[in-house]
DRENKOLNU-284317 format. One record per residue: residue number from 1; residue in three letters; z, y, x of N, C-alpha, C in turn. Coordinates in Angstrom, 3 decimals. Last residue first. Example, Ala and Ser with C-alpha at 12.3 -4.5 7.8 and 13.67 -1.06 7.14 Angstrom:
BEGIN
<rec pos="2" code="SER" n_z="7.080" n_y="-2.250" n_x="12.850" ca_z="7.140" ca_y="-1.060" ca_x="13.670" c_z="7.870" c_y="0.030" c_x="12.900"/>
<rec pos="1" code="ALA" n_z="7.800" n_y="-5.690" n_x="13.190" ca_z="7.800" ca_y="-4.500" ca_x="12.300" c_z="7.800" c_y="-3.300" c_x="13.200"/>
// end
This chain:
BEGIN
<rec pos="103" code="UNK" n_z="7.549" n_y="3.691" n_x="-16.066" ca_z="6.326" ca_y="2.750" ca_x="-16.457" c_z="6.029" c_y="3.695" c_x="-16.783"/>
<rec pos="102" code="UNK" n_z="10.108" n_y="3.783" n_x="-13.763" ca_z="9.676" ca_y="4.266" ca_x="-14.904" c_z="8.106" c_y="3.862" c_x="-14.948"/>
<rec pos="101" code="UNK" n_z="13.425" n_y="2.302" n_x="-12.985" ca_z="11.953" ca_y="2.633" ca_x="-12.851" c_z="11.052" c_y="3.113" c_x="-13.982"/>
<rec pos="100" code="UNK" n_z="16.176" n_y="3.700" n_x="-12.889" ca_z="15.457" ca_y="2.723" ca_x="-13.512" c_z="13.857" c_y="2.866" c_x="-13.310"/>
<rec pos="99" code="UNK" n_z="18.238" n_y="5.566" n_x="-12.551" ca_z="17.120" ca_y="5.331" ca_x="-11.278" c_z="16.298" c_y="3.846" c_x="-11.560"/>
<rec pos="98" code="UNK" n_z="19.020" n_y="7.017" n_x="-14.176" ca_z="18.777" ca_y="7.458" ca_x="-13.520" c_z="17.546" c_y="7.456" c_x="-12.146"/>
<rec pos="97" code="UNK" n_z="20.820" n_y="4.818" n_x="-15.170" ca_z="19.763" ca_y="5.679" ca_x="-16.212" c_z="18.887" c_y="6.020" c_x="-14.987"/>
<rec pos="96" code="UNK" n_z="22.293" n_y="3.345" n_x="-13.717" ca_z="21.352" ca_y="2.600" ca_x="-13.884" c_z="20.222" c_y="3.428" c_x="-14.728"/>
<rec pos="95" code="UNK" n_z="23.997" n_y="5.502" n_x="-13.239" ca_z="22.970" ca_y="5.149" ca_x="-12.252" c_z="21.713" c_y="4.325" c_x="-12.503"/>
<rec pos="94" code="UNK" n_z="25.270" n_y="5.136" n_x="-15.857" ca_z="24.412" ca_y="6.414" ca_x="-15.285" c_z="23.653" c_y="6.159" c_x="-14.370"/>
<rec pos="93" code="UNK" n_z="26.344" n_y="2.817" n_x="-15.736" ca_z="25.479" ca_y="3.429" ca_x="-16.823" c_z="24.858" c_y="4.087" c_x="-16.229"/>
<rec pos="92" code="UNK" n_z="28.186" n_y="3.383" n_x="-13.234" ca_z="27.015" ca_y="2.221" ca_x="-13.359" c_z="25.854" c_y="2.302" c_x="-14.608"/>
<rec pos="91" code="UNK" n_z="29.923" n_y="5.166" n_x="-14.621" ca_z="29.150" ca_y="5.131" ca_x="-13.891" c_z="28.479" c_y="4.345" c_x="-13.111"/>
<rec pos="90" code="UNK" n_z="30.934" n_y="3.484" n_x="-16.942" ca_z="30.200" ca_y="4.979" ca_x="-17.294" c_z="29.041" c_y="5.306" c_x="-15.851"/>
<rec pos="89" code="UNK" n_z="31.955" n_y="1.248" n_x="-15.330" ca_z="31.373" ca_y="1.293" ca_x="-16.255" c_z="30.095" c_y="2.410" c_x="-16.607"/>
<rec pos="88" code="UNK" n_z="33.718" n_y="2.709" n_x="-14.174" ca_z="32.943" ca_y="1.582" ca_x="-13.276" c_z="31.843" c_y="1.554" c_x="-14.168"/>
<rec pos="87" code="UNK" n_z="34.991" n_y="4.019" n_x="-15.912" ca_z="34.566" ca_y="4.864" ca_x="-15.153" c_z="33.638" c_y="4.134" c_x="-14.139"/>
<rec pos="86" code="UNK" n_z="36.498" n_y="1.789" n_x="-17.093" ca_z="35.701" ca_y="2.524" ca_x="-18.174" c_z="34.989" c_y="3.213" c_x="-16.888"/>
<rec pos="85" code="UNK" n_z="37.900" n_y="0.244" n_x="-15.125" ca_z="37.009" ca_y="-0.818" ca_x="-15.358" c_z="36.098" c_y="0.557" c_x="-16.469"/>
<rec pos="84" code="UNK" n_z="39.713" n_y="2.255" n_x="-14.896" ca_z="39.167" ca_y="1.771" ca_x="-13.434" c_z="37.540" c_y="1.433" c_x="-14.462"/>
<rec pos="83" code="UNK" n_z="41.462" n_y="2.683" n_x="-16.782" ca_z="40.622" ca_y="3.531" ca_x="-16.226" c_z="39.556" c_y="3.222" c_x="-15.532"/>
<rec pos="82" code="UNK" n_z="42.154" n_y="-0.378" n_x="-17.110" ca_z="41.527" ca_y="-0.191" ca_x="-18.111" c_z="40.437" c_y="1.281" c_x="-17.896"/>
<rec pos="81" code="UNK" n_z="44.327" n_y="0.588" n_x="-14.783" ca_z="43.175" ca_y="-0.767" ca_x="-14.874" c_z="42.233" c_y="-0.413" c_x="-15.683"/>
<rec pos="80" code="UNK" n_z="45.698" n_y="2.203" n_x="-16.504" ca_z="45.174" ca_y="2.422" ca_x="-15.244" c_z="44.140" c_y="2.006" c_x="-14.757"/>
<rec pos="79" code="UNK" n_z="47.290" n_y="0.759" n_x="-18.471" ca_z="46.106" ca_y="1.766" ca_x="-19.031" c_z="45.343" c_y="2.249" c_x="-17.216"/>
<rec pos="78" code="UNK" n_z="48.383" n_y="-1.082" n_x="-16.915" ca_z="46.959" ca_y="-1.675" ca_x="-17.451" c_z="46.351" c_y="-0.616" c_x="-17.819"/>
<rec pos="77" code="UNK" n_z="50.277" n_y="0.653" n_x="-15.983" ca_z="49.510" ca_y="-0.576" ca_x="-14.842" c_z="48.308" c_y="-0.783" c_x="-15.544"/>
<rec pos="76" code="UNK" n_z="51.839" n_y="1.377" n_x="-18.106" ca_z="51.130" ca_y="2.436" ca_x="-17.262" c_z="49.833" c_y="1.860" c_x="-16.223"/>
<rec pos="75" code="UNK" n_z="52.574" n_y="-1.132" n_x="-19.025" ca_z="51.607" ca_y="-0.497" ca_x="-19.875" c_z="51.033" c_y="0.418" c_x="-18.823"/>
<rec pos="74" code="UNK" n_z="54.570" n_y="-1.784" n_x="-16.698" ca_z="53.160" ca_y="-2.784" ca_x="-16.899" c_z="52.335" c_y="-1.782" c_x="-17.981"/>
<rec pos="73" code="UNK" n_z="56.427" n_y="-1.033" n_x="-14.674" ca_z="55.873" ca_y="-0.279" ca_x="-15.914" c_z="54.204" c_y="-0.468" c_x="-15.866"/>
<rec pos="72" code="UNK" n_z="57.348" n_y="-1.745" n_x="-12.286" ca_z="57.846" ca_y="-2.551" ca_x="-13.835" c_z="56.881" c_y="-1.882" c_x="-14.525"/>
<rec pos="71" code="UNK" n_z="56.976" n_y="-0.983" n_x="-9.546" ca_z="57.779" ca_y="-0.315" ca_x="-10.030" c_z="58.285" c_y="-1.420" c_x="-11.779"/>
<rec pos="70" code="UNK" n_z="54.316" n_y="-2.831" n_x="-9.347" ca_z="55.360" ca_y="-3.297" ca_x="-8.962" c_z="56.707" c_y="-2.479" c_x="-9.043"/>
<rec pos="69" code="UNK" n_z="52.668" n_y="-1.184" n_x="-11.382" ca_z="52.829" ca_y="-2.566" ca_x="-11.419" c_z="54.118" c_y="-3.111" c_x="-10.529"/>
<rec pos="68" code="UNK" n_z="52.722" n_y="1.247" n_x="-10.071" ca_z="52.740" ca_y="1.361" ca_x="-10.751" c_z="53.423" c_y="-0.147" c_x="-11.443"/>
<rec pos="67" code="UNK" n_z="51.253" n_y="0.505" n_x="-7.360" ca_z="52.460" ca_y="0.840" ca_x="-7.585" c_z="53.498" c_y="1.017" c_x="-8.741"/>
<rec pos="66" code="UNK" n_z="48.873" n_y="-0.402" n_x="-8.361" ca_z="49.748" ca_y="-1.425" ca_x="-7.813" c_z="50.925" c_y="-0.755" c_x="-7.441"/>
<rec pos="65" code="UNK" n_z="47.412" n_y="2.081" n_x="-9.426" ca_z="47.926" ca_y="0.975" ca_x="-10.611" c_z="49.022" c_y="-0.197" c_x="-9.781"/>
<rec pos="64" code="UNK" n_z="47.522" n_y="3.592" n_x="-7.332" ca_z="48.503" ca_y="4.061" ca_x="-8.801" c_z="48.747" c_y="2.618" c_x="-9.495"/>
<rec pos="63" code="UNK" n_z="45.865" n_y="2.278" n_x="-5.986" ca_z="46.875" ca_y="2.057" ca_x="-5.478" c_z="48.162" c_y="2.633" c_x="-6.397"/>
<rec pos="62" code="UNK" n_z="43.667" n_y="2.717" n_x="-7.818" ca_z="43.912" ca_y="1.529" ca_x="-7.278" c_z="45.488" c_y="1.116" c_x="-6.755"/>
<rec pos="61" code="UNK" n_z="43.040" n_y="5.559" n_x="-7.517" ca_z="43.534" ca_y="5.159" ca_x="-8.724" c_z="43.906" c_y="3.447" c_x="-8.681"/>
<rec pos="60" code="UNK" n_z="45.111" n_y="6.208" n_x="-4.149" ca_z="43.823" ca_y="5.812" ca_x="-4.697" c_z="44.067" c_y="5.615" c_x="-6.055"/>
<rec pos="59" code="UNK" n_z="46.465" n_y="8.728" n_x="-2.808" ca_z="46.404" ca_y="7.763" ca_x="-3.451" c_z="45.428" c_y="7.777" c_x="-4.055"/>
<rec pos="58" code="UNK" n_z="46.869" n_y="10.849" n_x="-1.115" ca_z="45.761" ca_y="9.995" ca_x="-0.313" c_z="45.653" c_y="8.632" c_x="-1.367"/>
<rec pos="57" code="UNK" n_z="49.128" n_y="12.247" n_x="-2.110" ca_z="47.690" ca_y="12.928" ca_x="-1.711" c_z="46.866" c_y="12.108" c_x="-1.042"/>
<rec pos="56" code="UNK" n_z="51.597" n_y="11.919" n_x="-2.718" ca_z="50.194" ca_y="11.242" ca_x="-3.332" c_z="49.429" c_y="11.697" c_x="-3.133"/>
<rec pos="55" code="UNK" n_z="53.666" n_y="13.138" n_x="-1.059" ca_z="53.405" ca_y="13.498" ca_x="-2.439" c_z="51.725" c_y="12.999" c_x="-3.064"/>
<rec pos="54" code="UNK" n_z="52.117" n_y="11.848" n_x="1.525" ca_z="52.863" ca_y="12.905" ca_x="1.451" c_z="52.655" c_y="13.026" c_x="0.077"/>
<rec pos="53" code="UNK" n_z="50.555" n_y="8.561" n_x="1.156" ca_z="50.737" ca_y="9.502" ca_x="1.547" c_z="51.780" c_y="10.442" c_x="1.156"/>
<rec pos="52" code="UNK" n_z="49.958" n_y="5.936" n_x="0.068" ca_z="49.739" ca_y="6.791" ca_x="-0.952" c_z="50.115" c_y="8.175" c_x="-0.418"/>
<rec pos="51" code="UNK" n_z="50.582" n_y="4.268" n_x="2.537" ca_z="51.204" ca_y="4.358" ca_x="1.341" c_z="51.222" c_y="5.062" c_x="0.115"/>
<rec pos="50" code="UNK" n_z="49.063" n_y="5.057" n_x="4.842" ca_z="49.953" ca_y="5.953" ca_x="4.424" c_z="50.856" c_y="5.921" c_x="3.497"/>
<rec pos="49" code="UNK" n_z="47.536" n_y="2.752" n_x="5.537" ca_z="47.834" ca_y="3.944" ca_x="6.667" c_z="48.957" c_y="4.711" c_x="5.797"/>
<rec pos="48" code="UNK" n_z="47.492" n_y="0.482" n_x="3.296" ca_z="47.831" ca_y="0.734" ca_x="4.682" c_z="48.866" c_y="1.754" c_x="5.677"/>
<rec pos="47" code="UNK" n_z="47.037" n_y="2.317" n_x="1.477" ca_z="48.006" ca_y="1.347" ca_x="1.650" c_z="48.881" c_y="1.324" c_x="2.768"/>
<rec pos="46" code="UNK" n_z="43.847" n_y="3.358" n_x="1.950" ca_z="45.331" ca_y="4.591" ca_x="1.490" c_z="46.868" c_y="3.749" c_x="1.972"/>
<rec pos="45" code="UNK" n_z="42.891" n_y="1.161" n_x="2.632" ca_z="43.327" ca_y="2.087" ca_x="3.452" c_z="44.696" c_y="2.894" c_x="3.198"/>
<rec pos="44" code="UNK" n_z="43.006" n_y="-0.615" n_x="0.237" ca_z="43.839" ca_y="-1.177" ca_x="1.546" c_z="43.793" c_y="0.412" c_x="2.384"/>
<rec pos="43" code="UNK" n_z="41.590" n_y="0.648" n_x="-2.010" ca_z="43.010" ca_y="0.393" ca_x="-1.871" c_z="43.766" c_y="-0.072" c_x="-0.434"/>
<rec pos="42" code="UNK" n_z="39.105" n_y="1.511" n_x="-3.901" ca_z="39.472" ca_y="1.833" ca_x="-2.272" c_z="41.024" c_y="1.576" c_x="-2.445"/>
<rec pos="41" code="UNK" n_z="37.655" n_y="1.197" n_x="-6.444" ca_z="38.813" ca_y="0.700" ca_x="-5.985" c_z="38.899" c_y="0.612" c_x="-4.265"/>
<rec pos="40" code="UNK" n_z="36.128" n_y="3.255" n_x="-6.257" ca_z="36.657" ca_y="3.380" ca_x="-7.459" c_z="37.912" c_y="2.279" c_x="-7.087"/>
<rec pos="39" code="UNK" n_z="34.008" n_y="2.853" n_x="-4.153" ca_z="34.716" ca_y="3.568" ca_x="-4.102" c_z="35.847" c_y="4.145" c_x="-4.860"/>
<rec pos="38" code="UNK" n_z="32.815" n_y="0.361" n_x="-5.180" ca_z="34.042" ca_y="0.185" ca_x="-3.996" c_z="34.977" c_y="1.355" c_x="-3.823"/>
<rec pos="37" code="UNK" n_z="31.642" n_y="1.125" n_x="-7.484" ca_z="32.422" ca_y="0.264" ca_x="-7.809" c_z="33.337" c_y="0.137" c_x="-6.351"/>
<rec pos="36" code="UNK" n_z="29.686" n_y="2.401" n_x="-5.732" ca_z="29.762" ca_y="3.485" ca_x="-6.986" c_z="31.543" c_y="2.541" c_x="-6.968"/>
<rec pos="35" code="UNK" n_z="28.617" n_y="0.497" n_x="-4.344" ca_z="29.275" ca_y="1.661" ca_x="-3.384" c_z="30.235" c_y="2.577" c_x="-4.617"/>
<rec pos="34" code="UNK" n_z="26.862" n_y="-0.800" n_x="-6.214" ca_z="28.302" ca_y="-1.436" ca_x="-5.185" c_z="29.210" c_y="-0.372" c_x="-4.877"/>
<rec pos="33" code="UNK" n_z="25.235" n_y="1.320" n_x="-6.996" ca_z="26.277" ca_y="0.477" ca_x="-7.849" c_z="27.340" c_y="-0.141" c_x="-7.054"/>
<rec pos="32" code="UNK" n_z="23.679" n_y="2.032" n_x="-4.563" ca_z="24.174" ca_y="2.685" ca_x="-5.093" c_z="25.596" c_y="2.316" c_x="-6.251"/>
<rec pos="31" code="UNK" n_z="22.523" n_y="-0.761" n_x="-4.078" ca_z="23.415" ca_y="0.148" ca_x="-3.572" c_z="24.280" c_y="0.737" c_x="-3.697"/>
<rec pos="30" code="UNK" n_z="20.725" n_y="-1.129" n_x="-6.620" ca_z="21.905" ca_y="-1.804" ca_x="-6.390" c_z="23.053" c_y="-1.591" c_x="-5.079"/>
<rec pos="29" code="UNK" n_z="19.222" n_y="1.245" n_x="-6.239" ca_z="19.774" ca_y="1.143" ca_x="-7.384" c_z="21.217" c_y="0.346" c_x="-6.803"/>
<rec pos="28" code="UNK" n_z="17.995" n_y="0.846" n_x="-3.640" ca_z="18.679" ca_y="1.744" ca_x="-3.772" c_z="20.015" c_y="1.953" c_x="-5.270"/>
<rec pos="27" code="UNK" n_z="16.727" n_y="-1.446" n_x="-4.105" ca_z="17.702" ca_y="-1.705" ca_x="-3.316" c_z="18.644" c_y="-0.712" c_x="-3.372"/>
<rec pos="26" code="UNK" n_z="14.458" n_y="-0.394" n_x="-6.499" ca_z="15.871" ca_y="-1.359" ca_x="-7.022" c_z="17.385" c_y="-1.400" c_x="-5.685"/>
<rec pos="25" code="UNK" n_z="13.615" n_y="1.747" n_x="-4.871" ca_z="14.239" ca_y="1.964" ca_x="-6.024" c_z="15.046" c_y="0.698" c_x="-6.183"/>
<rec pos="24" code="UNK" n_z="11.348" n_y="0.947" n_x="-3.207" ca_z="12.478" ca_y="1.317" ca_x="-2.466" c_z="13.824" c_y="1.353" c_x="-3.681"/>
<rec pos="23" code="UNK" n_z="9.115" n_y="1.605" n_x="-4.573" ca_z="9.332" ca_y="0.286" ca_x="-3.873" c_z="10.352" c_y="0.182" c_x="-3.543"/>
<rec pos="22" code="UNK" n_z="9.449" n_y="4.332" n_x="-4.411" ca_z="9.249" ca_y="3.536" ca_x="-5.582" c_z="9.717" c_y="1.882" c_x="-4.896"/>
<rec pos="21" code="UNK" n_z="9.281" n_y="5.466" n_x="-1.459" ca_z="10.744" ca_y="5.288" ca_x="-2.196" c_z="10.555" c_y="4.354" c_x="-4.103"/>
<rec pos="20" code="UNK" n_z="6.645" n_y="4.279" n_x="-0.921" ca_z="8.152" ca_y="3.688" ca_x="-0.294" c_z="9.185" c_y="3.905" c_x="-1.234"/>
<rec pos="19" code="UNK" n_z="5.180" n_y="6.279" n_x="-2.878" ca_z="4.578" ca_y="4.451" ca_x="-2.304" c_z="6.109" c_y="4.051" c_x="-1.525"/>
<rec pos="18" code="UNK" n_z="5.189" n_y="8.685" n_x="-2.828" ca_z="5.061" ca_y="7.795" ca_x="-4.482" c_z="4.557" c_y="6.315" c_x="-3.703"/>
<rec pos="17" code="UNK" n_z="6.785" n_y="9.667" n_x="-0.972" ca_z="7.500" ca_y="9.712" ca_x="-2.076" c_z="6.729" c_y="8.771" c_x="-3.189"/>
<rec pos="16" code="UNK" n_z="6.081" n_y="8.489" n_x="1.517" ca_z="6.940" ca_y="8.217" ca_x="1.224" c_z="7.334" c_y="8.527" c_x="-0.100"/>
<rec pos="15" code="UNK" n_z="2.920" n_y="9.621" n_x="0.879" ca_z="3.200" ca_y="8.692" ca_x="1.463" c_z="4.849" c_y="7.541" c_x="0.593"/>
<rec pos="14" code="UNK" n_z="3.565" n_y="12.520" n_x="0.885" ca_z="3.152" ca_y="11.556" ca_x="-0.380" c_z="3.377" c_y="10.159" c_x="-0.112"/>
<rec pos="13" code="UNK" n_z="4.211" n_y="12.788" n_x="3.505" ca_z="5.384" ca_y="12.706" ca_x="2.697" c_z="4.811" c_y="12.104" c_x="0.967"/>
<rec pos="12" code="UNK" n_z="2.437" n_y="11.682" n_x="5.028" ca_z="3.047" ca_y="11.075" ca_x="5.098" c_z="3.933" c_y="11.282" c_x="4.160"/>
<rec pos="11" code="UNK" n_z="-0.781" n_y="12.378" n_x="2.954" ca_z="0.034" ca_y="12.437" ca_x="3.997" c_z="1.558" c_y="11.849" c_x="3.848"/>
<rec pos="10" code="UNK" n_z="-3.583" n_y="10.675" n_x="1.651" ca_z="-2.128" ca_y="10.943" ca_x="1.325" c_z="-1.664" c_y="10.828" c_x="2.998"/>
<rec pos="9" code="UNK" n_z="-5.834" n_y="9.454" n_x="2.141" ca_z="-6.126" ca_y="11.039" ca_x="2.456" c_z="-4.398" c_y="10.852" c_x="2.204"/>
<rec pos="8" code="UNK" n_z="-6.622" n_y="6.882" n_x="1.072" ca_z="-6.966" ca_y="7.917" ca_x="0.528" c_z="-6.917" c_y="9.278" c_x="0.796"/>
<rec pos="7" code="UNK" n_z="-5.675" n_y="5.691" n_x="3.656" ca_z="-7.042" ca_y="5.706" ca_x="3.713" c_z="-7.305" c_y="6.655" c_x="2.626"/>
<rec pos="6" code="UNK" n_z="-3.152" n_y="5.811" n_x="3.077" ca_z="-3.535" ca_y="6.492" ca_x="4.157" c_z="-5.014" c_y="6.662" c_x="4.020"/>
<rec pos="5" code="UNK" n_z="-2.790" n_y="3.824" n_x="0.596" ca_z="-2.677" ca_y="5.548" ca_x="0.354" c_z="-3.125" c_y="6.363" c_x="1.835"/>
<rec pos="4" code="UNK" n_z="-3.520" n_y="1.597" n_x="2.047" ca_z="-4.517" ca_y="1.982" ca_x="1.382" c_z="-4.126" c_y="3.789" c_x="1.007"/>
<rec pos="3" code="UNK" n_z="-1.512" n_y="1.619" n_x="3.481" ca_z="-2.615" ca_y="1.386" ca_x="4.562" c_z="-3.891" c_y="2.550" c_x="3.496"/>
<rec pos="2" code="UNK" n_z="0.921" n_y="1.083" n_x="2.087" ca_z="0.518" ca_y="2.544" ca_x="3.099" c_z="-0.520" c_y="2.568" c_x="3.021"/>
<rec pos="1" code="UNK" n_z="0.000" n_y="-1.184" n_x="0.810" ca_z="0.000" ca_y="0.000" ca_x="0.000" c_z="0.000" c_y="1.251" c_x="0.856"/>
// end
């Protein structure tokens, strides 16, 4: 598909925009979704290194819910969880709007 858009005269950035990054779309899609879902539960660092830090400034919504959970206060634990899994959600929707291929 380069070979042939080169032979039509398309320079490199046509090139890349209607022949690579199309082709390029699902890896980016499913990228994008992992990364969307890791960054929503980031928990061993904050943990780790700081424990949720100076007055919670490095807590993750991950590390709310496992503190949260091992303090006792299981409703606060699941509506937390229940955050996690709607916003994983909403935004995996969106990405998937966004960068669905278009016919």
């Amino acid at each position: 598909m380069q070979e042939a858009a080169a032979l039509d005269g398309a320079g490199w950035w046509r090139r890349l925009w209607y022949v690579t990054l199309p082709l390029l779309l699902p890896t980016i899609l499913l990228v994008s979704v992992l990364l969307g879902v890791f960054f929503l539960q980031v928990f061993d660092e904050p943990y780790l290194l700081t424990k949720g830090g100076p007055l919670g400034t490095t807590e993750s919504v991950a590390l709310f819910t496992y503190k949260q959970f091992g303090f006792g206060d299981y409703g606060l634990s699941s509506a937390a969880s229940f955050v996690i899994l709607v916003l994983v959600g909403v935004i995996s929707f969106v990405q998937f709007r966004l960068l669905r291929p278009r016919t």
